[in-house]
Residue frames as qw, qx, qy, qz and C-alpha x, y, z in Angstrom:
[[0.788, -0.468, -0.398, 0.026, -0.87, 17.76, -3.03],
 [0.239, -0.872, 0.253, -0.344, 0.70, 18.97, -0.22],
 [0.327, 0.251, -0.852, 0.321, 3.09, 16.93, 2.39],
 [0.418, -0.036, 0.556, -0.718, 0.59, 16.81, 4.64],
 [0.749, 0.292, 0.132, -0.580, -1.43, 14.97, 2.04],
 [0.570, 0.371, -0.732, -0.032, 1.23, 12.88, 0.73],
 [0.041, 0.174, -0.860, 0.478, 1.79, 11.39, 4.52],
 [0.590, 0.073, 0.460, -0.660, -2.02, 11.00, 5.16],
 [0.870, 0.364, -0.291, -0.162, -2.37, 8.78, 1.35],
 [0.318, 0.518, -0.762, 0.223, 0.66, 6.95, 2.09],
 [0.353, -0.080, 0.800, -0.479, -0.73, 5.75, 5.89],
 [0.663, 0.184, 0.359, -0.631, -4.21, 5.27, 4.16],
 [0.739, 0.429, -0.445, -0.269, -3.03, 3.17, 1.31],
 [0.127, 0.374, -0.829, 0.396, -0.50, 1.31, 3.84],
 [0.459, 0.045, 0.652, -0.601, -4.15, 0.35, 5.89],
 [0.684, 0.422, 0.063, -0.592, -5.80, -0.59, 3.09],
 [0.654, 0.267, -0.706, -0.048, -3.24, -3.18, 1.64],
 [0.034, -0.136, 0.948, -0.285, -2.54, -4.53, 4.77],
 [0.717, 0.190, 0.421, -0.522, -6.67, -5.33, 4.90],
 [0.760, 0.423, -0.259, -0.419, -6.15, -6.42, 1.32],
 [0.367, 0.450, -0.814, 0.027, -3.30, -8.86, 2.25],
 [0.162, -0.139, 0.905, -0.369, -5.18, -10.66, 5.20],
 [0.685, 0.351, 0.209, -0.603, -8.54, -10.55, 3.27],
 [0.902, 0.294, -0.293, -0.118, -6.96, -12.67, 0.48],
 [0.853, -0.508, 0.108, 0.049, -4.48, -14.54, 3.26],
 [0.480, 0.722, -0.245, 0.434, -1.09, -13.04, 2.22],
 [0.085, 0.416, -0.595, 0.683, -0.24, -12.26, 5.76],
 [0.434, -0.470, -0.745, -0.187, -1.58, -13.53, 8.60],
 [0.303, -0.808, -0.476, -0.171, -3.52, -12.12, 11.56],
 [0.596, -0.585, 0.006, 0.549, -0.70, -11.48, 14.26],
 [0.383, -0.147, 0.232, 0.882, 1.43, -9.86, 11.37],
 [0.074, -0.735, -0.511, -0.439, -1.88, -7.82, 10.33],
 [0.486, -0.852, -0.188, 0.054, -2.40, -6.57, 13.89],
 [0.702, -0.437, 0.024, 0.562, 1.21, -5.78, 13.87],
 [0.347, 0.341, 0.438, 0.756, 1.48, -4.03, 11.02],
 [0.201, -0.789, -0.261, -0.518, -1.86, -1.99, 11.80],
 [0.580, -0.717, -0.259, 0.289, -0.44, -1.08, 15.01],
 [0.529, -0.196, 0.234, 0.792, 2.46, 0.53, 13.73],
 [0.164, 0.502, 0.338, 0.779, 0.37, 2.47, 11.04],
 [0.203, -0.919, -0.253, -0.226, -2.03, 3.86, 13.66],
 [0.496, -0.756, -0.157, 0.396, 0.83, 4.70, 16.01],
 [0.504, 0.098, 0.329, 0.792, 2.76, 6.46, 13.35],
 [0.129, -0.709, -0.559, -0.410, -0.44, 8.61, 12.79],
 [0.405, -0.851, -0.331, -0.040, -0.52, 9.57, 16.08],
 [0.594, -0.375, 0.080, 0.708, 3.30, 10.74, 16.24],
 [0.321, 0.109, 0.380, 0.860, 2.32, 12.95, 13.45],
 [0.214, -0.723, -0.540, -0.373, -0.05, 14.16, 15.02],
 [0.604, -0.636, -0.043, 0.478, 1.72, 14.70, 18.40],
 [0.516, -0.030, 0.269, 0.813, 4.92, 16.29, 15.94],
 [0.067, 0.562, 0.428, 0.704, 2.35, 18.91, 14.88],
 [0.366, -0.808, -0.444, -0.130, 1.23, 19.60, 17.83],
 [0.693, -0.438, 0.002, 0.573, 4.86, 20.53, 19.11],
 [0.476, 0.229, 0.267, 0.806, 5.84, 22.26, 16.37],
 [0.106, -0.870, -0.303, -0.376, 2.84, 24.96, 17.36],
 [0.606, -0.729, -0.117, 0.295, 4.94, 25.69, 20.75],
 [0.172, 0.888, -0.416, -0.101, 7.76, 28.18, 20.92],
 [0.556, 0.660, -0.485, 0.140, 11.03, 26.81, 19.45],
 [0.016, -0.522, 0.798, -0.300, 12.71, 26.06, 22.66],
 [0.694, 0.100, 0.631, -0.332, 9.68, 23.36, 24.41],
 [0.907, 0.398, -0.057, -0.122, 9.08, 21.68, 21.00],
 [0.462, 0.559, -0.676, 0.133, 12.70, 21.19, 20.55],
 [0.298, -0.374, 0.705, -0.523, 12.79, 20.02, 24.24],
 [0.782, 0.263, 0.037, -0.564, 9.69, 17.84, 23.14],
 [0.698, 0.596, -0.330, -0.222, 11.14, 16.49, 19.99],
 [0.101, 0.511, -0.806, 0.280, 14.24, 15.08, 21.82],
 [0.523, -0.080, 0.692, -0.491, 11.77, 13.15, 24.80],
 [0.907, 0.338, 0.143, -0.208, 9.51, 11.17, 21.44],
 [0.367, 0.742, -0.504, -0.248, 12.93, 10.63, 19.23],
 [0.058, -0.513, 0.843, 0.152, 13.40, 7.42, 20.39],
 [0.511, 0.281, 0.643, -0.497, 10.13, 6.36, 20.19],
 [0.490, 0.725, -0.126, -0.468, 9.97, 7.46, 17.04],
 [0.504, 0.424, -0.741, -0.127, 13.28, 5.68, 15.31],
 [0.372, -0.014, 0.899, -0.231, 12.10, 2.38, 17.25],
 [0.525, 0.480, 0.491, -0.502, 8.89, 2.69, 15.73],
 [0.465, 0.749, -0.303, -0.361, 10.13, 3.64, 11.95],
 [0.090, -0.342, 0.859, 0.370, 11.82, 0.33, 11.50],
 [0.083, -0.211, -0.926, -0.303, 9.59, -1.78, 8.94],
 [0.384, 0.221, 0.376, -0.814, 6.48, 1.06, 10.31],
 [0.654, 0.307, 0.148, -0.676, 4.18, -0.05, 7.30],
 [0.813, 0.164, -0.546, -0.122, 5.28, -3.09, 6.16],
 [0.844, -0.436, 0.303, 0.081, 6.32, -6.29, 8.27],
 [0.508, -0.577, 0.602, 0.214, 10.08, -6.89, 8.41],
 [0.344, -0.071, 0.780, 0.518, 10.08, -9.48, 5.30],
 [0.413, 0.562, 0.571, -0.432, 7.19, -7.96, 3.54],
 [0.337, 0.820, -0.225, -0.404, 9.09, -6.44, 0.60],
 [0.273, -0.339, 0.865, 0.248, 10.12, -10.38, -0.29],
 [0.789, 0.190, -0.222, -0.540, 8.53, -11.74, -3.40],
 [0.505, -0.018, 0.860, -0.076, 7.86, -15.77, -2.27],
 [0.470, 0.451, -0.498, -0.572, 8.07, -16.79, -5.78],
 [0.475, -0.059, -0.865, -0.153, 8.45, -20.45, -4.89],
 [0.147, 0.147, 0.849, -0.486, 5.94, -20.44, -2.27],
 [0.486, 0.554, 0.213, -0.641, 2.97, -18.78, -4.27],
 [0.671, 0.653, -0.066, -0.345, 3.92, -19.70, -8.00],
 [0.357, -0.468, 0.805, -0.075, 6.44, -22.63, -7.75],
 [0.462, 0.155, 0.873, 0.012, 4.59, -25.04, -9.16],
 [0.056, 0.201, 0.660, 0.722, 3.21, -26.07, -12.75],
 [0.078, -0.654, -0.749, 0.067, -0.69, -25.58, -11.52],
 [0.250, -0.647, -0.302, 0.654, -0.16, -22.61, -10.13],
 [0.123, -0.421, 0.433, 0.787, 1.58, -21.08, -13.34],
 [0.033, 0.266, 0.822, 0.503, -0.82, -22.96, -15.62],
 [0.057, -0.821, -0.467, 0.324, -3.96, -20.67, -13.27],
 [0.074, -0.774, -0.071, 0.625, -2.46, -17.63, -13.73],
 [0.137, -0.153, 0.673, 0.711, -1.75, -18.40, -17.67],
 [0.008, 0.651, 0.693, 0.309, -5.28, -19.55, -18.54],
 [0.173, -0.788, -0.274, 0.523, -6.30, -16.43, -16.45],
 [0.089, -0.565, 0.279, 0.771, -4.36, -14.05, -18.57],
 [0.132, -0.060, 0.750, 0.645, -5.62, -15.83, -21.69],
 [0.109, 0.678, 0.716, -0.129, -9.10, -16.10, -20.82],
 [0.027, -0.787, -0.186, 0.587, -9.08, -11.97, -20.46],
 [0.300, -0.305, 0.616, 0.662, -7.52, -11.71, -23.95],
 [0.015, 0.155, 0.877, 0.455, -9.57, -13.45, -25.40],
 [0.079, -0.642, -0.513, 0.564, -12.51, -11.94, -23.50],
 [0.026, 0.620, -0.108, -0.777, -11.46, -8.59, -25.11],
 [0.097, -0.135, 0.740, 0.652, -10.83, -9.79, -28.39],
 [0.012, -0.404, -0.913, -0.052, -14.63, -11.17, -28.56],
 [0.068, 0.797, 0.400, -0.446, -15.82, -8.20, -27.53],
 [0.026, 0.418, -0.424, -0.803, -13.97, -5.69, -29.87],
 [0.017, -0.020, 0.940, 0.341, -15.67, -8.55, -32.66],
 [0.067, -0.460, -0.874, 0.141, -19.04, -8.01, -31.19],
 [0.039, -0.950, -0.195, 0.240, -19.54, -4.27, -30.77],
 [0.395, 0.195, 0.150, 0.885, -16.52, -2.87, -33.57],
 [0.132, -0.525, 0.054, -0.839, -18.00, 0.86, -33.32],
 [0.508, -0.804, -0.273, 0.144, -18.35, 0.67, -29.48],
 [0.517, -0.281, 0.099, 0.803, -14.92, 2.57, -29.27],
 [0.346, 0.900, 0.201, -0.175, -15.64, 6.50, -31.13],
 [0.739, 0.094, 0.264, 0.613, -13.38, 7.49, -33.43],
 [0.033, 0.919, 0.189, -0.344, -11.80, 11.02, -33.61],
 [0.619, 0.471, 0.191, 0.599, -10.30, 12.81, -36.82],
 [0.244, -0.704, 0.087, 0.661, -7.89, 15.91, -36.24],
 [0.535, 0.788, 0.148, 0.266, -7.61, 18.19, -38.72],
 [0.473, -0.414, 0.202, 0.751, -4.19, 19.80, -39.29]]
């Protein structure tokens, strides 16, 4: 991958949780819309920053200076909101219910597996190496 492709996955994964966090109500709207603002306008500074960088040396530099504070305004908390990188352990999973969901959950799927394996043994293929 290139840098150019690292920074373009990065925004597009950044857009895609934040949808995933207001789709299952992790964040709400205002801090959605905030959030996607920031990713698209990041986008478009790195788009602008490319476009500068085609000009001779002096005007891009001249450029580069006139966005720079725009820029480190914009780069605090750009793809996450401000407290987004707190895990709210006792708001989400505080309680016994909560912990007792997300146990049966993990046991169900276990067991799930196990049942299968039990049901279809030679669904998996088995390969012998010679040495």
């Amino acid at each position: 991958m290139t840098r150019d492709d690292i920074v373009n996955a990065t925004y597009a994964a950044a857009s895609k949780l934040n949808k995933f966090k207001l789709q299952h109500r992790l964040i709400d709207h205002e801090g959605y819309l905030d959030i996607d603002s920031k990713i698209q306008r990041s986008m478009e500074y790195i788009k602008k920053i490319d476009q500068l960088l085609s000009l001779s040396p002096e005007l891009h530099s001249v450029e580069l200076v006139k966005i720079k504070k725009e820029i480190e305004e914009l780069n605090r908390h750009s793809i996450c909101g401000k407290n987004e990188l707190k895990w709210e352990v006792q708001k989400n999973y505080a309680n016994i219910f909560s912990l007792a969901i997300v146990g049966l959950e993990l046991l169900y799927k276990d067991y799930a597996i196990k049942v299968k394996k039990q049901i279809h043994p030679g669904s998996r293929h088995e390969i012998k190496l010679h040495v």
